[in-house]
C-alpha atoms as one frame of an Amber mdcrd trajectory, in Angstrom:
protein
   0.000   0.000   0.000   2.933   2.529   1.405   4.815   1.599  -2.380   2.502
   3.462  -5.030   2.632   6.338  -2.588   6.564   6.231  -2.647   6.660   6.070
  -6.336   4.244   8.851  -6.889   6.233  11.122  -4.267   9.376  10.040  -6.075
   8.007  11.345  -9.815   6.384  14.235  -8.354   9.790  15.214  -6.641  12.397
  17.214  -9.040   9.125  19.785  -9.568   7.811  20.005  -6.026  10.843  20.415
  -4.631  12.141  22.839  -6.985   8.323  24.482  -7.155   8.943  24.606  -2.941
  11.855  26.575  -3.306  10.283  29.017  -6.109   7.168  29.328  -3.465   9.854
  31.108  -1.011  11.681  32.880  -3.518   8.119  34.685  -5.396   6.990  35.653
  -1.973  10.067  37.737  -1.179   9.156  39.767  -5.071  11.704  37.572  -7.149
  10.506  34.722  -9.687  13.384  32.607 -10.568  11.987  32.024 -14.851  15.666
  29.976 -14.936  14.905  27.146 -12.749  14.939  24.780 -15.637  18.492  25.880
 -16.089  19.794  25.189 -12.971  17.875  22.035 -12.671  19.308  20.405 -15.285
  23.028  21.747 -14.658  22.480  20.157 -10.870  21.780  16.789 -12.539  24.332
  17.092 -15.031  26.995  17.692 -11.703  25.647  15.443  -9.644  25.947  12.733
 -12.391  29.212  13.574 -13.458  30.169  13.888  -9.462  28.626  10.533  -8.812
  30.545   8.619 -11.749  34.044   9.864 -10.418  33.271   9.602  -6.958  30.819
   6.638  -7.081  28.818   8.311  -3.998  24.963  10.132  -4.742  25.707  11.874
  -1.618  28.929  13.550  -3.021  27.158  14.085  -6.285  23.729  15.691  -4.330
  26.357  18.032  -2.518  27.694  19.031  -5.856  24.346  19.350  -7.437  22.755
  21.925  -4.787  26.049  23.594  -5.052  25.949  24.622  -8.834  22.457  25.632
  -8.523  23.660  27.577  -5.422  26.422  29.295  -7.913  23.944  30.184 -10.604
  21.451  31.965  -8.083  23.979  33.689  -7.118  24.500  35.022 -10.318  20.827
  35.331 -10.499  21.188  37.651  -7.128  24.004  39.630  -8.919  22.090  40.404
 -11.552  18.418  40.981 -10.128  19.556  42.900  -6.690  22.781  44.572  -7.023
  21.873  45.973 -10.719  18.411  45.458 -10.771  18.387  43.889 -13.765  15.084
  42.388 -15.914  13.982  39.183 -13.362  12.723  37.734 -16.598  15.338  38.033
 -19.266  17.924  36.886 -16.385  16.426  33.810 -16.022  15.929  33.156 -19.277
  20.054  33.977 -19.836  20.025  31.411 -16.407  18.307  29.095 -18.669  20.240
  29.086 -22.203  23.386  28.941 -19.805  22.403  25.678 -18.387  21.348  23.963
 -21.269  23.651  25.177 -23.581  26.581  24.651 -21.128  25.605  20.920 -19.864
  24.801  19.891 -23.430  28.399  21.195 -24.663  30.507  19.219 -21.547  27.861
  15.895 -22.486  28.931  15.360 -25.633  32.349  16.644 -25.136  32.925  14.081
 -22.114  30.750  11.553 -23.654  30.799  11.878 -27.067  28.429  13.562 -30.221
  25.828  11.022 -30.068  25.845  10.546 -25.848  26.163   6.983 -24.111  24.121
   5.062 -22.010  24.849   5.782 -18.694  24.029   4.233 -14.952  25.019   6.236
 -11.584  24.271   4.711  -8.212  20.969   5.917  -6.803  20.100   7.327  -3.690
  19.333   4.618  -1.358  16.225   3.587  -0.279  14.649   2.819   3.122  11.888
   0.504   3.614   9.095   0.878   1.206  10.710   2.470  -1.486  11.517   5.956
   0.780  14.719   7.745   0.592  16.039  10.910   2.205  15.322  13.316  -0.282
  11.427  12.189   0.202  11.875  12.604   3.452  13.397  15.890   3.620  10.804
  17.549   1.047   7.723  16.185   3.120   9.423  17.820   6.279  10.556  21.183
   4.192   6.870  21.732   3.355   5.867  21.597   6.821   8.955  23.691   7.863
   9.143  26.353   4.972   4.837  26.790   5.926   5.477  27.193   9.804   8.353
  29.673   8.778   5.851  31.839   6.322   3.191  32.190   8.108   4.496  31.614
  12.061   7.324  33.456  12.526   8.828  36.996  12.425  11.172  36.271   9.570
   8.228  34.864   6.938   6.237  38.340   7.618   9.442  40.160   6.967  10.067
  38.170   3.939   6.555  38.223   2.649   6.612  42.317   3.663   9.336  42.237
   1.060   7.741  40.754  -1.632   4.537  43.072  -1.323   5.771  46.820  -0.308
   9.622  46.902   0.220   9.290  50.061   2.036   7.469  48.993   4.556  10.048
  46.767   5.384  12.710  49.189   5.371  10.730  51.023   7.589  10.867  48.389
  10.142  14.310  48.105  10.360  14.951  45.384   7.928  16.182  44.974   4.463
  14.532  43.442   1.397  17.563  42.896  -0.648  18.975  40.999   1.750  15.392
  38.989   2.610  15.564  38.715  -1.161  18.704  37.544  -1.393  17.905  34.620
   1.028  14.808  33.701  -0.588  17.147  33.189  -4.627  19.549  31.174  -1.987
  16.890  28.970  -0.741  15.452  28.321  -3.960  18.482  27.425  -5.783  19.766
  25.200  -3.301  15.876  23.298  -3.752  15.958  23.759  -7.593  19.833  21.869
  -7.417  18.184  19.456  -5.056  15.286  19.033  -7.464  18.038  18.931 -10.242
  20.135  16.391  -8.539  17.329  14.077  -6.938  15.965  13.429 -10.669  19.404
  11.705 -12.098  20.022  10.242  -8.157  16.659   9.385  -7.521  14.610   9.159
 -10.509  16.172   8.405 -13.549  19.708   7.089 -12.330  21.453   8.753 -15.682
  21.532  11.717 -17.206  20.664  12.925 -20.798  20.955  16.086 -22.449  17.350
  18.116 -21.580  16.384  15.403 -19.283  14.364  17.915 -17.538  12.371  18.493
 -20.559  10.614  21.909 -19.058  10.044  20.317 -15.431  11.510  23.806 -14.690
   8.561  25.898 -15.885   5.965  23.252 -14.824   6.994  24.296 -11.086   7.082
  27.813 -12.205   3.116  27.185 -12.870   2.800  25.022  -9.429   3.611  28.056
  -7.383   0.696  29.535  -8.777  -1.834  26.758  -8.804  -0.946  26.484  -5.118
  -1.698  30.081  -4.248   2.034  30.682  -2.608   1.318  28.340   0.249   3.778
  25.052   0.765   1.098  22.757   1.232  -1.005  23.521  -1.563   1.949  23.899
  -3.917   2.975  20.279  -2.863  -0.699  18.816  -3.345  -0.126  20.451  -7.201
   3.489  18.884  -7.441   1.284  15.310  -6.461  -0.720  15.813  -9.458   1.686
  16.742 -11.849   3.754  13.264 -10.422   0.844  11.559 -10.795   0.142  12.933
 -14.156   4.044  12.010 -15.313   3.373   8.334 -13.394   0.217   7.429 -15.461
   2.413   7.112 -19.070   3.895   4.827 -17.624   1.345   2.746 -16.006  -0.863
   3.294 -19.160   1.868   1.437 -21.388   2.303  -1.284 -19.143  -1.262  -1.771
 -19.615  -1.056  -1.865 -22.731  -3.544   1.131 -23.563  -2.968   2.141 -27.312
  -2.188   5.965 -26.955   0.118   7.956 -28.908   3.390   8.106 -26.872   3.597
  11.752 -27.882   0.448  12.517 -26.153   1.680  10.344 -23.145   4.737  12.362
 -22.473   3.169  15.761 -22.956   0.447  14.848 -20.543   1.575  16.426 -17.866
   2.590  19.488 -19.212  -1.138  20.113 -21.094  -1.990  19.588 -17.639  -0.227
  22.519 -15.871  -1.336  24.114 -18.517  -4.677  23.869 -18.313  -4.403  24.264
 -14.523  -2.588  27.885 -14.757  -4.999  28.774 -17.314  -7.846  28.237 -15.443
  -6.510  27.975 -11.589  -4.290  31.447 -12.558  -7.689  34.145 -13.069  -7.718
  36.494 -10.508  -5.204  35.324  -8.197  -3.581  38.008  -6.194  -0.138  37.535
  -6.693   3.174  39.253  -4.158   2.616  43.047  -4.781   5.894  43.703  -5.908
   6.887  40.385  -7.696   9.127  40.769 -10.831   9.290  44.624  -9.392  13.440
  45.432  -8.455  13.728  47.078  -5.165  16.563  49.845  -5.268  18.038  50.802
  -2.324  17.753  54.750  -1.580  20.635  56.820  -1.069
């Protein structure tokens, strides 16, 4: 009984997780459009990291960390110069593809190889401590939000900056937290979905996971536990090609692998009217004086 659950947490994973980290960062007033980019440089590192070290752990510590890097250059560019939130993640995400596609072949060769990484281990029925982690984070990350004095600071940040400089507090750095947070979760998205998932990496093995958490922050309204229920169906959604073949149901495979993507999109289409999004999101803050 616990196993299908497992296996529908494990698919639904590299989005929730990332889509968790994304909930933090929008709240503070920055959206992160290049979390497919530094998901799938994360699972290119923590492949590559894996192979020569033959650990997961080593290669999940090396994942998080290049997603770590790139939000920092994501900070760079967003808070110190106040730069377009949009077109830098979209330079976030043509960097990561372009970059992990260019070291695949070069390491591996034009046409790629087949290759096989050790996994993350599993506990008893089929859980794993990146499983466990994200079901505690949601918890954790909603108690912070909405319970403490940092999440009203942070959220103050993300709807009327001055406010929060008028408390005594400062929104670039709140800001600056909330990119950290989320890249580390995008890397550990990144990382869990060649570790966990696929055990392997391909060139776009994301395939757009990035953007589909991008539209799970909204379907949840903001809130942990609603984004993670979305993540759920979008695993579910990704889970069902599969089961679908083995049964043998004659679909096109096109339409079984874009599933899940016609169904965020349907979902922000219909789920996104009239939702109040963070006052200031996308909005730079510039510090006065």
């Amino acid at each position: 009984m616990i196993e299908p659950i497992t296996a529908l947490l494990r698919y639904a994973a590299p989005v929730g997780i990332a889509a968790l980290g994304e909930t933090i960062g929008q709240k503070s007033g920055v959206i992160n459009i290049g979390l497919e980019g530094m998901m799938i440089t994360s699972a290119y590192s923590a492949m590559v990291v894996t192979q020569v070290t033959n650990s997961p752990w080593a290669g999940l510590v090396a994942g998080v960390l290049a997603a770590v890097l790139l939000a920092l250059l994501q900070a760079f560019f967003t808070l110190r110069l106040a730069a377009d939130q949009v077109v830098v993640g979209t330079a976030i995400n043509l960097l990561g593809l372009g970059l992990t596609g260019t070291l695949y072949r070069m390491r591996y060769g034009s046409s790629g190889q087949l290759l096989s990484v050790p996994r993350i281990p599993q506990f008893a029925q089929g859980f794993d401590a990146v499983l466990i982690f994200w079901l505690v984070a949601v918890v954790a990350l909603t108690l912070l939000l909405f319970k403490t004095k940092w999440g009203l600071v942070l959220r103050a940040s993300g709807e009327h900056p001055p406010s929060v400089v008028a408390s005594g507090f400062s929104p670039l750095k709140m800001r600056l937290i909330a990119i950290l947070i989320g890249g580390a979760l995008a890397g550990l998205a990144g990382s869990y979905l060649a570790l966990g998932v696929a055990g392997s990496f391909a060139e776009n093995m994301t395939s757009g996971r990035g953007f589909v958490a991008l539209a799970m922050v909204t379907f949840g309204r903001w809130k942990p536990v609603w984004v993670f229920a979305a993540s759920l169906l979008i695993g579910y959604a990704d889970s069902l090609q599969f089961e679908l073949r083995a049964r043998g149901i004659a679909l096109p495979p096109q339409a079984l692998i874009a599933l899940p993507y016609v169904l965020a999109l349907v979902v922000l289409t219909v789920v996104g009217r009239g939702t109040a999004v963070p006052g200031s999101l996308t909005k730079p803050y510039v510090k006065e004086g």
